[in-house]
TITORTOR-769007 format. One record per atom (N, C-alpha, C, O): residue number from 1; residue in one letter; x, y, z. Coordinates in pm, 1 decimal, padded with zeros to 6 digits. Atoms other than C-alpha are relative to their C-alpha. Example, Ala and Ser with C-alpha at 12.3 -4.5 7.8 and 13.67 -1.06 7.14 Angstrom:
atom k->1&r->A&east->00089.0&north->-00119.0&up->00000.0 .
atom k->1&r->A&east->01230.0&north->-00450.0&up->00780.0 .
atom k->1&r->A&east->00090.0&north->00120.0&up->00000.0 .
atom k->1&r->A&east->00193.6&north->00118.1&up->00066.5 .
atom k->2&r->S&east->-00082.0&north->-00119.0&up->-00006.0 .
atom k->2&r->S&east->01367.0&north->-00106.0&up->00714.0 .
atom k->2&r->S&east->-00077.0&north->00109.0&up->00073.0 .
atom k->2&r->S&east->-00026.1&north->00219.8&up->00089.9 .
END
This chain:
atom k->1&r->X&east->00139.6&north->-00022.8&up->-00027.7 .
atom k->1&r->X&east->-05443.2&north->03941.7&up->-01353.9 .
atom k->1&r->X&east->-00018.5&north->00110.6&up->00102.1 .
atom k->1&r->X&east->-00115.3&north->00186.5&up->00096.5 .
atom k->2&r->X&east->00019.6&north->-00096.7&up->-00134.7 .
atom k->2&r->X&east->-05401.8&north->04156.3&up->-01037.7 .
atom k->2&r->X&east->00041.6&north->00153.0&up->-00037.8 .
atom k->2&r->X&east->00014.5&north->00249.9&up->00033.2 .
atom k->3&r->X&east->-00033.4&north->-00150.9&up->00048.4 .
atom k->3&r->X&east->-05258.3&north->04465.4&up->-01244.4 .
atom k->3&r->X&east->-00083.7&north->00038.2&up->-00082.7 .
atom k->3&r->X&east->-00055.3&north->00150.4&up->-00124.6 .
atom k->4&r->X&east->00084.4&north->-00066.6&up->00025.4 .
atom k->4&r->X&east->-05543.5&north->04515.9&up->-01407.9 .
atom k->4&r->X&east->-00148.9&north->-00032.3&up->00053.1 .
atom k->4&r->X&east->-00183.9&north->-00126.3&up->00124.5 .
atom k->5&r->X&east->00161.2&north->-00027.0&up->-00072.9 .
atom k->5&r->X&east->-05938.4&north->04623.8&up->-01341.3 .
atom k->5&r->X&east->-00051.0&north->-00097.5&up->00000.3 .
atom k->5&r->X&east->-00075.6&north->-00147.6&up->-00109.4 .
atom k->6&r->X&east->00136.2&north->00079.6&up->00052.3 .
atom k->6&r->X&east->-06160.0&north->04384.0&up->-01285.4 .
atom k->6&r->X&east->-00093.0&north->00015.4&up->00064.8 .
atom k->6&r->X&east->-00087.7&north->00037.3&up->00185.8 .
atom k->7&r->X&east->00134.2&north->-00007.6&up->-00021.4 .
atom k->7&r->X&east->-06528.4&north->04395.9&up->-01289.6 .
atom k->7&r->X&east->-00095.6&north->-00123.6&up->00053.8 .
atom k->7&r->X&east->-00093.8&north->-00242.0&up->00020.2 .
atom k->8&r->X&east->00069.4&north->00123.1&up->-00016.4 .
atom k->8&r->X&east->-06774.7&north->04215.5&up->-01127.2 .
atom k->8&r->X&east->-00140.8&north->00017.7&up->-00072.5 .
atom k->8&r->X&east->-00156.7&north->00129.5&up->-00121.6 .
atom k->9&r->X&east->00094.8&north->-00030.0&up->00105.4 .
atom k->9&r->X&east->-07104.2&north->04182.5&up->-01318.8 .
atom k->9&r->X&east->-00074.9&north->00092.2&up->-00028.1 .
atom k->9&r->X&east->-00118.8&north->00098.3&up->-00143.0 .
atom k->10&r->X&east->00049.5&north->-00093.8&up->-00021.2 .
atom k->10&r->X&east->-07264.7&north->04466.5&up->-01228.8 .
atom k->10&r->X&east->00047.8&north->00080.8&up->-00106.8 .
atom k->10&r->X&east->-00011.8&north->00101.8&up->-00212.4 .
atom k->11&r->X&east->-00090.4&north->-00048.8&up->00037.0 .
atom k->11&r->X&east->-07000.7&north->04645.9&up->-01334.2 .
atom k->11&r->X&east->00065.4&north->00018.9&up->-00142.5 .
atom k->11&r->X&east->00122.5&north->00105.1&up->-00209.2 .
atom k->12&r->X&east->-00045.1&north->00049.9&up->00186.7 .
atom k->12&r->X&east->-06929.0&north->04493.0&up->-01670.3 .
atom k->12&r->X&east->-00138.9&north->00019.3&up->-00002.4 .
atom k->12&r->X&east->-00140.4&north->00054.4&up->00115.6 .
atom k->13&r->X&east->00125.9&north->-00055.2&up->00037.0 .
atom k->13&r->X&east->-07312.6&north->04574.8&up->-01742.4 .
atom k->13&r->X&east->00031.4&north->00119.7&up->-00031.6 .
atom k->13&r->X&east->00005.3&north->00146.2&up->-00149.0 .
atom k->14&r->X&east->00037.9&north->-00140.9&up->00015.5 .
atom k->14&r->X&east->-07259.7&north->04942.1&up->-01712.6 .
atom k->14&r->X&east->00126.6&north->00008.8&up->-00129.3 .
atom k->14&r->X&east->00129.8&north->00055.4&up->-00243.2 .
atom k->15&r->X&east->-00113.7&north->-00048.3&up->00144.8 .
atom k->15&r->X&east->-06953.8&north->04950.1&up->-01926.2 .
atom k->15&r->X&east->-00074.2&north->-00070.3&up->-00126.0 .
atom k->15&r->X&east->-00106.0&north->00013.3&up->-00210.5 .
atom k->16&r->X&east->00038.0&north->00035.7&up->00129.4 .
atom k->16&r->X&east->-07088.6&north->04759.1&up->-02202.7 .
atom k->16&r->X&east->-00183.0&north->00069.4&up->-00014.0 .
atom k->16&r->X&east->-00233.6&north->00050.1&up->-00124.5 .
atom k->17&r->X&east->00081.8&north->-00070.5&up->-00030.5 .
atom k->17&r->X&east->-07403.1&north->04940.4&up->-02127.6 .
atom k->17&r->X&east->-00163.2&north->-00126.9&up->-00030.1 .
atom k->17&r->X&east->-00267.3&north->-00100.6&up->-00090.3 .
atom k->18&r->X&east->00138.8&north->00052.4&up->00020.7 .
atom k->18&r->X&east->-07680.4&north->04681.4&up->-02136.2 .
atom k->18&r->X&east->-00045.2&north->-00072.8&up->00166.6 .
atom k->18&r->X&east->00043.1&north->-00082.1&up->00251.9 .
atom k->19&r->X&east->00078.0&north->00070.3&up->-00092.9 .
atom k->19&r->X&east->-07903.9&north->04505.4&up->-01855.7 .
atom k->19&r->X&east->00076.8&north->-00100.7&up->00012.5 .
atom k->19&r->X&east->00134.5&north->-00177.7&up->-00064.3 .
atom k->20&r->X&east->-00062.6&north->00128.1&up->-00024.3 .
atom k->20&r->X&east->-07780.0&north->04299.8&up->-01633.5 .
atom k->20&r->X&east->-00041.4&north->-00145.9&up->00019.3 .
atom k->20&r->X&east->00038.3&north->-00233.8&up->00052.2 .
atom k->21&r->X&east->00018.7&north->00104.1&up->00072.8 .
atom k->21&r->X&east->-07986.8&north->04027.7&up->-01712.6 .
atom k->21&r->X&east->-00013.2&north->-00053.7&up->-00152.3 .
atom k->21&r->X&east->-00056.9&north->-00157.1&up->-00202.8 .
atom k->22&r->X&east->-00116.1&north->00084.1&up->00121.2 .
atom k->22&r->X&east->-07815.9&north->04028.3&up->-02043.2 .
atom k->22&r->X&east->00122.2&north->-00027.2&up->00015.1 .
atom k->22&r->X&east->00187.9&north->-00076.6&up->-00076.5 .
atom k->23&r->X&east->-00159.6&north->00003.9&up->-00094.2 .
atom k->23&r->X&east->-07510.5&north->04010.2&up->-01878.4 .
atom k->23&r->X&east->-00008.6&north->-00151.5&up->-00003.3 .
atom k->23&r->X&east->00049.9&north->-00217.2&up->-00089.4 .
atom k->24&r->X&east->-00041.3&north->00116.2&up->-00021.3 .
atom k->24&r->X&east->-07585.1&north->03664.5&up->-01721.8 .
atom k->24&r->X&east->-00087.3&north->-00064.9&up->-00085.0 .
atom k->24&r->X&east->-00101.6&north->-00185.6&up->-00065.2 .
atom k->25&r->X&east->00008.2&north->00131.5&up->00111.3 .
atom k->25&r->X&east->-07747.8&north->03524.1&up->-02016.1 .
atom k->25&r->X&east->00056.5&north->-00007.7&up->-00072.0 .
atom k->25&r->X&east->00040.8&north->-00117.8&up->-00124.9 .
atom k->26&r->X&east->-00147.0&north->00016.2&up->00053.1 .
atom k->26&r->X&east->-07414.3&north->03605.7&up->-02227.0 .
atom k->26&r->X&east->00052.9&north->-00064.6&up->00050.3 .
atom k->26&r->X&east->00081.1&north->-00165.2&up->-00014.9 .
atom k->27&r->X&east->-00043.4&north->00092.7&up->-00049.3 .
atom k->27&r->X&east->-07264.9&north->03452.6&up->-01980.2 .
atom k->27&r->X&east->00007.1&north->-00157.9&up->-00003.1 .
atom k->27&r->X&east->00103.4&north->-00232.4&up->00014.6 .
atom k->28&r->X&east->00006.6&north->00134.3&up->-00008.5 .
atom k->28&r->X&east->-07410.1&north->03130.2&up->-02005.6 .
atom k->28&r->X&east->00018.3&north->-00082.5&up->-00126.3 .
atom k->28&r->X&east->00026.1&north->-00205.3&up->-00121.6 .
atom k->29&r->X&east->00005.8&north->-00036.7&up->00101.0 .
atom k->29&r->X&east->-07390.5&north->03159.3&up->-02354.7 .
atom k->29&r->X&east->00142.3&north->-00057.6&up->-00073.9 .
atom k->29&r->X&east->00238.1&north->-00018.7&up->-00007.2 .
atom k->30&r->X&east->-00149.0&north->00007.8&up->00043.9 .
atom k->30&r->X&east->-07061.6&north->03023.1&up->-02575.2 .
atom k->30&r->X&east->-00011.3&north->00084.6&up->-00110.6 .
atom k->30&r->X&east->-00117.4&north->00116.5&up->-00164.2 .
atom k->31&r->X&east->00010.5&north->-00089.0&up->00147.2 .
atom k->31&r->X&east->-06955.5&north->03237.3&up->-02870.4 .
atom k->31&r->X&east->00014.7&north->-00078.2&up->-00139.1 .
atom k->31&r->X&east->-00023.7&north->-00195.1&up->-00143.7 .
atom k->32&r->X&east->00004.0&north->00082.1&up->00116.5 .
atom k->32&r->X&east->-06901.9&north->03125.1&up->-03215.0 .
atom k->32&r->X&east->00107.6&north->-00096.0&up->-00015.2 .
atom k->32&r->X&east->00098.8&north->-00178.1&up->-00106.6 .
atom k->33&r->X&east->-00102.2&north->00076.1&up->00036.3 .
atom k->33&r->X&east->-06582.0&north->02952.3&up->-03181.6 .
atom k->33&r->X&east->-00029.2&north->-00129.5&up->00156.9 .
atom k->33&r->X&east->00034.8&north->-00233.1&up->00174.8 .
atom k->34&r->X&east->00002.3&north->00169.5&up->-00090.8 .
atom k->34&r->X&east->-06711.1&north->02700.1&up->-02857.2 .
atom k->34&r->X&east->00050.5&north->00088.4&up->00127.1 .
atom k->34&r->X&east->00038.1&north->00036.4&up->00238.0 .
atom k->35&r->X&east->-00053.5&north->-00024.8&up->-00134.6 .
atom k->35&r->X&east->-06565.2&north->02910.4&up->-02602.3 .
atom k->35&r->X&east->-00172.3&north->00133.0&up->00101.2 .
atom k->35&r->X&east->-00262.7&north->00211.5&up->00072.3 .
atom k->36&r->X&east->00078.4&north->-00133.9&up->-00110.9 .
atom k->36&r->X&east->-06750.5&north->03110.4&up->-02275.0 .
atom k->36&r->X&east->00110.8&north->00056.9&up->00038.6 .
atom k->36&r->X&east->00224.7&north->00013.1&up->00055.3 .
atom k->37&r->X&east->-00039.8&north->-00101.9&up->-00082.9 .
atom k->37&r->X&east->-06678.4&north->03439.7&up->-02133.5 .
atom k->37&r->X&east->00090.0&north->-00045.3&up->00087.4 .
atom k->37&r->X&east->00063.8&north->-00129.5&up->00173.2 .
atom k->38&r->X&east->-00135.0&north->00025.1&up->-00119.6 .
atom k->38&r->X&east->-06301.9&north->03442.0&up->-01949.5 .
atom k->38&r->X&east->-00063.2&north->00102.7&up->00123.1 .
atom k->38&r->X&east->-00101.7&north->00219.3&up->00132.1 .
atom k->39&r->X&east->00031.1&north->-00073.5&up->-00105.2 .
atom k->39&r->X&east->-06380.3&north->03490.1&up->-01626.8 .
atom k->39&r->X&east->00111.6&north->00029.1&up->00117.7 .
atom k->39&r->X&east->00216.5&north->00044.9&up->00055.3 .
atom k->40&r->X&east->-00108.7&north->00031.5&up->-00060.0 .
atom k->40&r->X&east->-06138.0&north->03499.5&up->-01335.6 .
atom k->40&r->X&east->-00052.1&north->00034.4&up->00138.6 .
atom k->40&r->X&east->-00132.1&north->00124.0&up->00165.4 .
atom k->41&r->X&east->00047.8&north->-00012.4&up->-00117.4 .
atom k->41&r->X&east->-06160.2&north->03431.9&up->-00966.7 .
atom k->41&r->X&east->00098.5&north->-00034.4&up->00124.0 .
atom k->41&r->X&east->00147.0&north->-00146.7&up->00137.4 .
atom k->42&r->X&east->-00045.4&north->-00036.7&up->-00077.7 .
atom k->42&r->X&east->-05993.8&north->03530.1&up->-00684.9 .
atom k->42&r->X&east->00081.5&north->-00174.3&up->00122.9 .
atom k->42&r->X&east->00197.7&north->-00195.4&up->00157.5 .
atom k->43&r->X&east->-00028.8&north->00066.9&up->-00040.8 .
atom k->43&r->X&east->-06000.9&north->03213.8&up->-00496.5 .
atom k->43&r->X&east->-00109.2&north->-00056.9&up->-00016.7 .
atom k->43&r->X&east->-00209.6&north->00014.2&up->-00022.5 .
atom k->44&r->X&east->00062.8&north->00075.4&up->00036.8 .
atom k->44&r->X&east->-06186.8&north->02919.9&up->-00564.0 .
atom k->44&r->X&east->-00142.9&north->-00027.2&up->00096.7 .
atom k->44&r->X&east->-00140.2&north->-00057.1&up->00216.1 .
atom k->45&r->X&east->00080.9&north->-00011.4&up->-00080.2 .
atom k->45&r->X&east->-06552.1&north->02925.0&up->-00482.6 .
atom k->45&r->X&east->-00075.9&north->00164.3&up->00036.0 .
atom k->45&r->X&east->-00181.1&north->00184.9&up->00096.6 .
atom k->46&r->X&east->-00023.7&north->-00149.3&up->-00027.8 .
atom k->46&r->X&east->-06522.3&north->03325.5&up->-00471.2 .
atom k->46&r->X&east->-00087.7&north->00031.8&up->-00112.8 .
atom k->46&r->X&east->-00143.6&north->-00033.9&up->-00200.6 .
atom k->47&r->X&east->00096.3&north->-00070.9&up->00135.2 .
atom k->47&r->X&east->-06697.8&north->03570.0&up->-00681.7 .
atom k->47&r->X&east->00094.0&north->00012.4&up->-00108.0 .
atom k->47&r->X&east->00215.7&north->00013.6&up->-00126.5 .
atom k->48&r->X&east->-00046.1&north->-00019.2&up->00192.5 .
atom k->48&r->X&east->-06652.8&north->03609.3&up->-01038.0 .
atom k->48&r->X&east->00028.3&north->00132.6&up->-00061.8 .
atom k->48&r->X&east->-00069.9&north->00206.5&up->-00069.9 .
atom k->49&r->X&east->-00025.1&north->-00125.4&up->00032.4 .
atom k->49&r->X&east->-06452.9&north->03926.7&up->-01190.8 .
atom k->49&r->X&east->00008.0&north->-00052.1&up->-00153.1 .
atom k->49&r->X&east->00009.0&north->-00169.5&up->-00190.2 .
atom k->50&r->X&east->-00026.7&north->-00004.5&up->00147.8 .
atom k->50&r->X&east->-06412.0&north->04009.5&up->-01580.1 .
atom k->50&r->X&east->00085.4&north->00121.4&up->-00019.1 .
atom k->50&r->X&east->00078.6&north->00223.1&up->00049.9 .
atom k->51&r->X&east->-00084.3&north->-00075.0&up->00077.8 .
atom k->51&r->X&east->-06163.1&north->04185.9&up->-01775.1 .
atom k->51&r->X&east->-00032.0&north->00042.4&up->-00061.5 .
atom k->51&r->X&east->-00037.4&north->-00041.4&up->-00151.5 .
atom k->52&r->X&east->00068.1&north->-00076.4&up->00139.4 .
atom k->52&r->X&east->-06316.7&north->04432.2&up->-02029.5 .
atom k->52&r->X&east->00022.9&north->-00047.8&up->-00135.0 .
atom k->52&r->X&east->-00048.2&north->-00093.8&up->-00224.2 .
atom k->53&r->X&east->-00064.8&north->00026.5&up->00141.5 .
atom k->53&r->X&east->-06095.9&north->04386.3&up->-02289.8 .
atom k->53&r->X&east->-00005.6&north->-00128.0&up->-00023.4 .
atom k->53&r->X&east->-00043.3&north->-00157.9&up->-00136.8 .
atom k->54&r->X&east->00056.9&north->00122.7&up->00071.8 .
atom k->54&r->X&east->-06125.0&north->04024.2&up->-02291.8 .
atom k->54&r->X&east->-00152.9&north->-00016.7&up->-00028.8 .
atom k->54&r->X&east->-00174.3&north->-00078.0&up->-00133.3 .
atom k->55&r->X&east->00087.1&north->00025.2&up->-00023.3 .
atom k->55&r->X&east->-06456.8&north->04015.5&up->-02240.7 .
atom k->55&r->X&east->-00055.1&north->00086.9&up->-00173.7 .
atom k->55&r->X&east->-00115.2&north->00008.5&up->-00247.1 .
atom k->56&r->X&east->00026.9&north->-00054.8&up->00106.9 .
atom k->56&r->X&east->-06526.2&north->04255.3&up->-02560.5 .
atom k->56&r->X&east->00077.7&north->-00092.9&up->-00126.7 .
atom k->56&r->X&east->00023.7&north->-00094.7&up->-00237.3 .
atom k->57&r->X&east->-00085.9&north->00071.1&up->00065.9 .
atom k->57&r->X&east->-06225.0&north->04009.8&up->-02728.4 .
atom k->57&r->X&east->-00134.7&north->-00102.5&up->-00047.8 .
atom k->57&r->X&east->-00178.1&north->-00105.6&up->-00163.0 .
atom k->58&r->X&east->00059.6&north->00118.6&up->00000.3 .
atom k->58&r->X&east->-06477.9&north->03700.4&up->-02652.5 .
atom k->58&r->X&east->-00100.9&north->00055.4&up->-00046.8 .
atom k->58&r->X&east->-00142.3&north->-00051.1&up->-00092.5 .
atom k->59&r->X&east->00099.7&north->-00054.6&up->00060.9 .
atom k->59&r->X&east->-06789.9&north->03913.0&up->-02803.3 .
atom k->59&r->X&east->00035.0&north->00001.4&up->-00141.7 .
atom k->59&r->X&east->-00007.3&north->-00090.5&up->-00211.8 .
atom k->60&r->X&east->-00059.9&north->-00009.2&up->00153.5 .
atom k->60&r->X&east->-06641.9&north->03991.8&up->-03136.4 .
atom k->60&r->X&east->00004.4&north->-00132.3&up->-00065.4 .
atom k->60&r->X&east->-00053.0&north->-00142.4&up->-00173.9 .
atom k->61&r->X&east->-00037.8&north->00125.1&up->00009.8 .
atom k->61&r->X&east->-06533.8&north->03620.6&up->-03156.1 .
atom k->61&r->X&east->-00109.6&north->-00073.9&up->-00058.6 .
atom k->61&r->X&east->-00098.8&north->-00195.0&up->-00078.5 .
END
C-alpha cells in the first residue's frame, strides 16, 4: 500500500474528473457485485486514501 499514490477524496475527484459530491455519494454506494469502494487508512480512525486503479477496478465492476 505505501509504494503506491494514494488519494484522498479531493483528489480522486479530479482524476476521475467529476464533483466531489459525486465522489461521496459513490462512496456510499456498493457496486453490482455487493462490494464498496476499497479504501485504505493509515491508522485507524485516520483519514481515508484511495488507489486509482482500484477504485476505477470497483467502478467497472
Amino acid at each position: 500500500m505505501y509504494g503506491n499514490e494514494l488519494l484522498n477524496a479531493r483528489q480522486l475527484a479530479q482524476a476521475l474528473s467529476v464533483s466531489n459530491t459525486t465522489i461521496f455519494k459513490m462512496l456510499k454506494q456498493k457496486n453490482n457485485k455487493g462490494l464498496r469502494c476499497p479504501v485504505h487508512q493509515l491508522a485507524p480512525g485516520c483519514r481515508k486514501y484511495y488507489q486509482l486503479d482500484e477504485v476505477k477496478e470497483w467502478l467497472l465492476n
